[in-house]
Structures are given as structure tokens and as C-alpha cells.
C-alpha positions in Angstrom: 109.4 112.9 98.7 108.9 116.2 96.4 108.3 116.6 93.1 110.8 118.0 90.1 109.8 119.4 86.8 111.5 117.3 84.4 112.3 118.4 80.5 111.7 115.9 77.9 113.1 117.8 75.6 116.0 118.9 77.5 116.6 122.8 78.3 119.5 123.2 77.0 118.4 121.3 73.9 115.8 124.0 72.7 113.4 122.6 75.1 110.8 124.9 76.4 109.8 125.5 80.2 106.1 124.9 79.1 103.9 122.5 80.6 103.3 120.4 77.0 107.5 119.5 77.7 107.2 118.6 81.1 106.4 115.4 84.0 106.1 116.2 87.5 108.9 113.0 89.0 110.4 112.5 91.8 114.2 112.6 91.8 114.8 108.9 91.2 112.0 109.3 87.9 114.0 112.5 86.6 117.2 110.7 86.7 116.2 107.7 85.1 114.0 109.8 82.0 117.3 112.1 82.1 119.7 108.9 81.2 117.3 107.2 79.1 116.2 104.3 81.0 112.8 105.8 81.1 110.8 107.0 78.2 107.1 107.5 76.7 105.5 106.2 73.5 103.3 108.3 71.7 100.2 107.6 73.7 102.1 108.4 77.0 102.6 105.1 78.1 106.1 104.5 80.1 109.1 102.7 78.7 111.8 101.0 80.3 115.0 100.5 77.9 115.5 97.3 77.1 119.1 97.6 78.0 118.2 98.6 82.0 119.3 95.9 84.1 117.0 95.1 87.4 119.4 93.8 90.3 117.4 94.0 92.8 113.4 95.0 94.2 113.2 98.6 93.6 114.9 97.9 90.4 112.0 95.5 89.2 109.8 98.6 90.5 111.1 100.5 87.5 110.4 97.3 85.5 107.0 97.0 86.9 106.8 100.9 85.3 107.0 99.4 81.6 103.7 100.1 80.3 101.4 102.1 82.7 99.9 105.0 81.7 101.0 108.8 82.9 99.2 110.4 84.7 96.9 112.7 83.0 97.4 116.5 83.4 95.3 118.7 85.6 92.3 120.0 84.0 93.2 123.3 81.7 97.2 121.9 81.1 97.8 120.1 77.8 99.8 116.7 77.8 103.3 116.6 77.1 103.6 117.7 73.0 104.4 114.7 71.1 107.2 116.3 69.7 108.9 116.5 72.8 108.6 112.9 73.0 109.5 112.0 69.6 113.1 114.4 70.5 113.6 112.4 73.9 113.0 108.8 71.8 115.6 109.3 69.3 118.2 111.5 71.5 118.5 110.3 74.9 116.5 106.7 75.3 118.3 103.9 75.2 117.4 101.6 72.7 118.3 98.0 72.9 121.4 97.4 70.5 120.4 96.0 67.3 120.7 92.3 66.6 
């Protein structure tokens, strides 16, 4: 399985091609962070939107993703800018629909 440089600010959003706005994920990883049923919190732990549905075992995988830690960044590259996640929290996560 390869590797894809995903955006979490998007490109075409003003999003930079810089390390500080990017994850290394697989295809199925991209996708999901690209629709919003993945996301980070500040401290770079994963999210999983509360509105994702799991149907079956590799959907609990994502579930199982809800909280870990991303991997940190090789030595010398910066972690993604907090900005970038603050842009992809209140554009393109899904947030659970308010009560």
C-alpha cells in the first residue's frame, strides 16, 4: 500500500504544499480526512466524526483510530501548523448535529 500527501487545509482552499499542512495516509486515510470523517484536535490526536457510522470490521478499524496519537514527524520537519487544523475542524469535519 503507498503513501499520499494529504492537505489539511485543502489546496485549492489557500492551503500550502508545505510539510506543517500535510499527513502522509494511505488512500483510504486521505479519503476519510478529505470527507470529514477523520480529523485532529489540537494536540494531533485523531478524530472520528461522531456522525461516521461503523457497519462492519474495518469500519470499527476507523473507530479504533479515535484518539491515537499521529505519528510524529521525522526529525528536522515541523508538525502539521495548528492553523491548518483549526481550518480543517470548522470546514470540512463533520460535527455531530446539535441536540
Amino acid at each position: 500500500m503507498g503513501l499520499e500527501a494529504a492537505h489539511v487545509r485543502w489546496h485549492s482552499q489557500n492551503g500550502p504544499d508545505e510539510v506543517r499542512n500535510a499527513l502522509a495516509l494511505c488512500a483510504l486515510h486521505h479519503a476519510l480526512l478529505d470527507l470529514g470523517v477523520l480529523g485532529l484536535t489540537p494536540d494531533l490526536r485523531i478524530r472520528v466524526s461522531g456522525r461516521y457510522v461503523a457497519r462492519n470490521d474495518a469500519g470499527r478499524a476507523v473507530d479504533a483510530l479515535a484518539g491515537r496519537t499521529v505519528a510524529a514527524p521525522r526529525p528536522g520537519n515541523p508538525p502539521v501548523d495548528p492553523a491548518f487544523i483549526t481550518w480543517h475542524d470548522r470546514q470540512v469535519f463533520k460535527h455531530p448535529a446539535a441536540a
